[in-house]
Backbone atoms as SQL, in Angstrom:
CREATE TABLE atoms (id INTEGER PRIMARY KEY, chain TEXT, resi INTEGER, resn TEXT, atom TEXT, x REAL, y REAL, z REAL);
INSERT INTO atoms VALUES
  (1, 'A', 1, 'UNK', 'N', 22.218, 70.270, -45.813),
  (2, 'A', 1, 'UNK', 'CA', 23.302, 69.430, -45.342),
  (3, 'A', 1, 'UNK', 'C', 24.112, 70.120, -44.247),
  (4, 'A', 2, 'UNK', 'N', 24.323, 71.399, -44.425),
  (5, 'A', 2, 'UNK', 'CA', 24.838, 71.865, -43.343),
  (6, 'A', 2, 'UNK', 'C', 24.248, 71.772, -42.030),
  (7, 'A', 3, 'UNK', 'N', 23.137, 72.649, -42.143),
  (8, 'A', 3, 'UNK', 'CA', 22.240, 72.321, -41.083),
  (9, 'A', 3, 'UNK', 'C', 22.666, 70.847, -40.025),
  (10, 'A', 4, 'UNK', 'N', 22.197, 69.995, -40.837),
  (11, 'A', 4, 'UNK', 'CA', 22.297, 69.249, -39.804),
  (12, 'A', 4, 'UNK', 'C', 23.866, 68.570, -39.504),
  (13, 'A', 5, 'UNK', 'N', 24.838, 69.439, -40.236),
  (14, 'A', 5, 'UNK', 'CA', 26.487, 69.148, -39.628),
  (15, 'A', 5, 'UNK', 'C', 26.082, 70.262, -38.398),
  (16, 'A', 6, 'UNK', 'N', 25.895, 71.218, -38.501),
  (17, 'A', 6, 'UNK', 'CA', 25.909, 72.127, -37.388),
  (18, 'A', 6, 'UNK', 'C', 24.997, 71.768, -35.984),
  (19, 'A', 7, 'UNK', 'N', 24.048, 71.127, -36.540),
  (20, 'A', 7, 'UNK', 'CA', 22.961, 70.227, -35.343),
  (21, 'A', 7, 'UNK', 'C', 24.007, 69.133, -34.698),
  (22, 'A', 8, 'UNK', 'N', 24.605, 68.165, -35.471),
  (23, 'A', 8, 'UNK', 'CA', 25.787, 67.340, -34.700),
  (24, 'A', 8, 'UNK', 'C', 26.741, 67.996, -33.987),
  (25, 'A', 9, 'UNK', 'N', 27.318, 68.856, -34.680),
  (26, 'A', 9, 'UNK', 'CA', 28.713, 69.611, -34.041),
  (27, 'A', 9, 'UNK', 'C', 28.015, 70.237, -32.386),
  (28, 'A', 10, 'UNK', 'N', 26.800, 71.031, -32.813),
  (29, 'A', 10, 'UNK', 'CA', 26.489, 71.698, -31.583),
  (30, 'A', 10, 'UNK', 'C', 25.896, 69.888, -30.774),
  (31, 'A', 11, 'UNK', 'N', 25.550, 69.217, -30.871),
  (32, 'A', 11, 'UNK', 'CA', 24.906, 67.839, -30.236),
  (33, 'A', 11, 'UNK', 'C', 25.977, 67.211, -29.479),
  (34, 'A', 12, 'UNK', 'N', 27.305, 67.268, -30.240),
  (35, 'A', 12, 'UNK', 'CA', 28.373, 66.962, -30.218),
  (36, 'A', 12, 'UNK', 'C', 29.661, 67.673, -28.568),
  (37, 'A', 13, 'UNK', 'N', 29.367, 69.139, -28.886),
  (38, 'A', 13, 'UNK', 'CA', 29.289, 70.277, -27.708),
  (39, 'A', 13, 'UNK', 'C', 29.097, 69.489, -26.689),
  (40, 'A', 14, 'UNK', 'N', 27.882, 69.883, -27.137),
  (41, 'A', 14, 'UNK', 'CA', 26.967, 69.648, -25.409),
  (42, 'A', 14, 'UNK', 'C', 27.341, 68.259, -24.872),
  (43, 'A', 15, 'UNK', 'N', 27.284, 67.247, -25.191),
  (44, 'A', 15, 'UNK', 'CA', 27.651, 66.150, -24.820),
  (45, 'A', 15, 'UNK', 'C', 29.195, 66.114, -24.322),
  (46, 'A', 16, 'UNK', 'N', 29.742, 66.969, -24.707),
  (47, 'A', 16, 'UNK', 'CA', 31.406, 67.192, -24.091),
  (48, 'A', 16, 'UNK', 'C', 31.039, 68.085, -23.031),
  (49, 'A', 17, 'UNK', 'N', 30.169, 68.721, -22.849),
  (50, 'A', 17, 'UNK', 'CA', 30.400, 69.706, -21.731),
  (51, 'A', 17, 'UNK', 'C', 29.720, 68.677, -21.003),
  (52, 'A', 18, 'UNK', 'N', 28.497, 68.139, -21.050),
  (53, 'A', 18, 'UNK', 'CA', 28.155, 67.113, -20.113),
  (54, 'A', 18, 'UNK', 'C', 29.128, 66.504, -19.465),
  (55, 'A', 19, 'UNK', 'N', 29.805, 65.577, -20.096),
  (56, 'A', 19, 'UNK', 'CA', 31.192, 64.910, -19.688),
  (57, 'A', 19, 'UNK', 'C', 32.127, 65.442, -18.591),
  (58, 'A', 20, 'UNK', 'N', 32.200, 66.685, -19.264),
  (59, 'A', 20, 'UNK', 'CA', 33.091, 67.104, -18.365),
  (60, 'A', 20, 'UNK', 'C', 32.753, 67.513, -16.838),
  (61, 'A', 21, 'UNK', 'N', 31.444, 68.133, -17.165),
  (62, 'A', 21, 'UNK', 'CA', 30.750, 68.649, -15.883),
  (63, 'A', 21, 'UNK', 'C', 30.299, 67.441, -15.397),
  (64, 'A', 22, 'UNK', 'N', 30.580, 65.499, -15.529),
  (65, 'A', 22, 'UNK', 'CA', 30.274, 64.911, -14.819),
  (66, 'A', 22, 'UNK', 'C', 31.478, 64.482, -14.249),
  (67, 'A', 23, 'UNK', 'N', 32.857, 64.798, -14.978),
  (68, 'A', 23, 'UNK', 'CA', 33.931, 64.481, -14.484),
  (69, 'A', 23, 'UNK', 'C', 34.423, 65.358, -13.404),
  (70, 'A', 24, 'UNK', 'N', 33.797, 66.826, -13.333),
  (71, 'A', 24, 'UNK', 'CA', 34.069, 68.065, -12.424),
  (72, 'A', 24, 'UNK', 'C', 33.535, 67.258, -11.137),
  (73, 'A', 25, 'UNK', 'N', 32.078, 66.678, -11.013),
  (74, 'A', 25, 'UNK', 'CA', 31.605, 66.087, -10.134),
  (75, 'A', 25, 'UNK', 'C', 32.034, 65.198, -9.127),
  (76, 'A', 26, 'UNK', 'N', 32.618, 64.448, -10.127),
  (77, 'A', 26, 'UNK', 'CA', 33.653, 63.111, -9.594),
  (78, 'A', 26, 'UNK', 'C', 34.159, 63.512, -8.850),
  (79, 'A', 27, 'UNK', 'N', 35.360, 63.998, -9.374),
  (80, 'A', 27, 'UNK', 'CA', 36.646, 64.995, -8.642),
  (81, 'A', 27, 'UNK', 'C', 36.149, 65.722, -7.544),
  (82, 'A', 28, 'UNK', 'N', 35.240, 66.356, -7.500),
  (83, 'A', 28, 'UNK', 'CA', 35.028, 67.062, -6.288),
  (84, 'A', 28, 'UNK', 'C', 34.188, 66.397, -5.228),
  (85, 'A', 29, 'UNK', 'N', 33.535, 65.216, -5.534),
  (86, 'A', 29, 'UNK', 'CA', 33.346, 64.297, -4.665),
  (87, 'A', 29, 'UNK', 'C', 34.358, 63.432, -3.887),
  (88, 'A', 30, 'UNK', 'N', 35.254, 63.110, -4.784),
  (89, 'A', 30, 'UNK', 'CA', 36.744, 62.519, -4.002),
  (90, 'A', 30, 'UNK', 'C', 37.279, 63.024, -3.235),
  (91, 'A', 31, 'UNK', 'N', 37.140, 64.664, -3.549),
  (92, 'A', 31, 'UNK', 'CA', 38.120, 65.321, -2.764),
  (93, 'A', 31, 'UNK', 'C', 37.531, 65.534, -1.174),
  (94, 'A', 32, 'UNK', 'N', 35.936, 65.585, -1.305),
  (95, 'A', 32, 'UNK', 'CA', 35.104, 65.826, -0.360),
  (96, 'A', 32, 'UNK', 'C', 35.382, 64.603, 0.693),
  (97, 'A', 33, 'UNK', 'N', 35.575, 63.421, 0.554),
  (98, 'A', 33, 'UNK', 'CA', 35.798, 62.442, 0.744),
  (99, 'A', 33, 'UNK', 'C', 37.430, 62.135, 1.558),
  (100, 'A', 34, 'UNK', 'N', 38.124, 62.665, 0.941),
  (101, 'A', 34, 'UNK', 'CA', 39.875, 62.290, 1.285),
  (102, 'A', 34, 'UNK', 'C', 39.619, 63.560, 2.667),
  (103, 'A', 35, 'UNK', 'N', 39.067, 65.145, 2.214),
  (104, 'A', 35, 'UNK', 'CA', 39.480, 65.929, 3.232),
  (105, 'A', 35, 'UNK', 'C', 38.156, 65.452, 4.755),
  (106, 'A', 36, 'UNK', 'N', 37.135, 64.853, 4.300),
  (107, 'A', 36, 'UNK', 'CA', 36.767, 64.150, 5.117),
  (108, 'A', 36, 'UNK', 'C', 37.760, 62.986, 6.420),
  (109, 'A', 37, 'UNK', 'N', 38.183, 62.154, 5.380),
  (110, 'A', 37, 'UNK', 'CA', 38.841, 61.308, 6.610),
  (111, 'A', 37, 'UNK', 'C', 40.247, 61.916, 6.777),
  (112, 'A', 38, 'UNK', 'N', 40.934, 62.556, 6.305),
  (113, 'A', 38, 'UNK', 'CA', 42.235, 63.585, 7.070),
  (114, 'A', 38, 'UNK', 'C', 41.843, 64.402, 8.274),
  (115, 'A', 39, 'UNK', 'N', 40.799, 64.683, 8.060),
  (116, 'A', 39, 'UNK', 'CA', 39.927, 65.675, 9.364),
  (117, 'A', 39, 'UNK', 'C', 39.650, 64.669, 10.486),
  (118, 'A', 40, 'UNK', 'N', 38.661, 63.631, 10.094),
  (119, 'A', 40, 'UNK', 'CA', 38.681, 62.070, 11.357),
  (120, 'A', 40, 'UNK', 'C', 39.859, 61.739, 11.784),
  (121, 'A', 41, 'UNK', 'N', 40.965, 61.633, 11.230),
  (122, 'A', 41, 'UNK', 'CA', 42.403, 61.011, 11.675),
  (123, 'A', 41, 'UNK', 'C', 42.920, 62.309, 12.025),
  (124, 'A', 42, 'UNK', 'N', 42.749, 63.556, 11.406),
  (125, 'A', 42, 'UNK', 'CA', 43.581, 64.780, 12.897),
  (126, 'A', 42, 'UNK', 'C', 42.693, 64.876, 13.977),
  (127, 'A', 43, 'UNK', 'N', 41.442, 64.502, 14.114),
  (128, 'A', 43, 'UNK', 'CA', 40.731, 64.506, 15.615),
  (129, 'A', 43, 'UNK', 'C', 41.236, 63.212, 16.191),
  (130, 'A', 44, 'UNK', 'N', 41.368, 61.885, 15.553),
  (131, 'A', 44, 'UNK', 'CA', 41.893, 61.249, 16.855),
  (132, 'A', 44, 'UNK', 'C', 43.182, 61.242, 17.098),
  (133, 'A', 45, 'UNK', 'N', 44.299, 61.884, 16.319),
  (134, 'A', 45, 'UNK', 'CA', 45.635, 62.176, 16.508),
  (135, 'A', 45, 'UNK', 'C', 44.986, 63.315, 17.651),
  (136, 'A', 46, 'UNK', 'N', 44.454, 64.194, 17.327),
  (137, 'A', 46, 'UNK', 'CA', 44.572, 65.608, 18.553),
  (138, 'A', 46, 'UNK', 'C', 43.894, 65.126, 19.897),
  (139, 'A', 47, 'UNK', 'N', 42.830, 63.838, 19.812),
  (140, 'A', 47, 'UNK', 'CA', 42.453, 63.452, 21.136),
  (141, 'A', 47, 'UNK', 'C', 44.066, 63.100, 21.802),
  (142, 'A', 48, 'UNK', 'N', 44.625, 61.594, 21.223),
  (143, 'A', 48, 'UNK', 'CA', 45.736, 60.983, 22.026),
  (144, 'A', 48, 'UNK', 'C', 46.933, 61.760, 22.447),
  (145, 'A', 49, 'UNK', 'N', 46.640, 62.989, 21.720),
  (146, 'A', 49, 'UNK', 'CA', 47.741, 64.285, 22.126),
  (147, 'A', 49, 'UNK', 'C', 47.641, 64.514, 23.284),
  (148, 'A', 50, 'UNK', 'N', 46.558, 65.219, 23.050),
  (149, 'A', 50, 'UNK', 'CA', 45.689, 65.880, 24.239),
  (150, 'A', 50, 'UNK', 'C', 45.768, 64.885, 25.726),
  (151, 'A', 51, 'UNK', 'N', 45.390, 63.736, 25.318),
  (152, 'A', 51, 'UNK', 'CA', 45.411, 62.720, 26.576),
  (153, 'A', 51, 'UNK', 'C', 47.205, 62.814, 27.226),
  (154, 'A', 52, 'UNK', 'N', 47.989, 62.595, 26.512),
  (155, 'A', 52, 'UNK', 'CA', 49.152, 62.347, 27.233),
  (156, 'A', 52, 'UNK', 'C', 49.894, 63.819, 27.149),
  (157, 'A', 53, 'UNK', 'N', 49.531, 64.934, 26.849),
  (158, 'A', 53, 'UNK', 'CA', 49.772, 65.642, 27.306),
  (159, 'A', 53, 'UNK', 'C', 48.940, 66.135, 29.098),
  (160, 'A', 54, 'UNK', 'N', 47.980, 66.056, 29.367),
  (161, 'A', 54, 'UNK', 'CA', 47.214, 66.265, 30.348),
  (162, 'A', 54, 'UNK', 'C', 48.218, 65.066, 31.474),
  (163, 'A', 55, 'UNK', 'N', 47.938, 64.117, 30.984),
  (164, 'A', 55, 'UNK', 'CA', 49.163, 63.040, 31.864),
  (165, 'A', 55, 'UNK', 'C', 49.931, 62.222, 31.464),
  (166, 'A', 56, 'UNK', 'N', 51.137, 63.070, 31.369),
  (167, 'A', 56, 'UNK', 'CA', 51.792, 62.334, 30.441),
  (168, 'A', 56, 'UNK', 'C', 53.117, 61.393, 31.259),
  (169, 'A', 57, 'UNK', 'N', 52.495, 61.165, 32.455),
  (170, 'A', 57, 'UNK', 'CA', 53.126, 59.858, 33.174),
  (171, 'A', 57, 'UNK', 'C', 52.241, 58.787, 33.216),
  (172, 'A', 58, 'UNK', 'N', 50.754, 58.773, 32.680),
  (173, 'A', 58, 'UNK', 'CA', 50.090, 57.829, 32.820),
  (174, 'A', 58, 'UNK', 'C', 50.801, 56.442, 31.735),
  (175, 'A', 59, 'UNK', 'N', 50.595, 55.430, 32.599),
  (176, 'A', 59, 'UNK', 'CA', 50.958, 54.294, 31.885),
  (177, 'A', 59, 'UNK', 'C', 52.555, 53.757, 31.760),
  (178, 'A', 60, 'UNK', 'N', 53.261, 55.124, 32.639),
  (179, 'A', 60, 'UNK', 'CA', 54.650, 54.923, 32.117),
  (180, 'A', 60, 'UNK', 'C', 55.462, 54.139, 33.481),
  (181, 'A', 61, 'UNK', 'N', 54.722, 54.539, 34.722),
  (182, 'A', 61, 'UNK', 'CA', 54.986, 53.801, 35.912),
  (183, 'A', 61, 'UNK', 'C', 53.973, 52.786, 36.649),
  (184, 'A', 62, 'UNK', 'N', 54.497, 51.931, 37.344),
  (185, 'A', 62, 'UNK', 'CA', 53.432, 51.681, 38.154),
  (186, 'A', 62, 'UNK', 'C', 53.677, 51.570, 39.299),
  (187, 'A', 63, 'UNK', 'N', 52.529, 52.037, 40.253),
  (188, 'A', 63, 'UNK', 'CA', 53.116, 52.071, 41.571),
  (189, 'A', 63, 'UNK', 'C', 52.449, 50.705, 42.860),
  (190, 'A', 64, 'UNK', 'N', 53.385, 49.707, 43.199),
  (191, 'A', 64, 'UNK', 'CA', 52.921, 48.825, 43.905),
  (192, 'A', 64, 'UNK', 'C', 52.984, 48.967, 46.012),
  (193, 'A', 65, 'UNK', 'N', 51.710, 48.928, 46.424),
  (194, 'A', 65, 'UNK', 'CA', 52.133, 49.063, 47.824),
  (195, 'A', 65, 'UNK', 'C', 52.136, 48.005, 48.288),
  (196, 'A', 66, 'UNK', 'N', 52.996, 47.560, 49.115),
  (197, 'A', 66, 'UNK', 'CA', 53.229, 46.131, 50.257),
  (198, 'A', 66, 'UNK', 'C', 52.567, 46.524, 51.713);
């Protein structure tokens, strides 16, 4: 009888560590994911920087000749 309490308990284990090591997964897939598009949105924040710093009168005048 023991035996097989100790076959559950250890059956029991493992199936929690499974769990968890599929929940570790998750999580570090999300995160892979969020620091993914923070990285896309600071490259096109650092392009439109970049642009109006280089000219940063473009767009702000216009010049008409007669």
């Amino acid at each position: 009888m023991s035996s097989i309490i100790n076959m559950m308990e250890s059956n029991v284990y493992s199936l929690r560590q499974a769990i968890n090591i599929s929940n570790i997964r998750k999580a570090m897939n999300q995160d892979q994911q969020s620091v993914g598009n923070l990285i896309k949105g600071m490259e096109e924040i650092n392009k439109k920087t970049m642009e109006l710093s280089l000219q940063p009168y473009k767009g702000s005048n216009i010049d008409i000749k007669l």
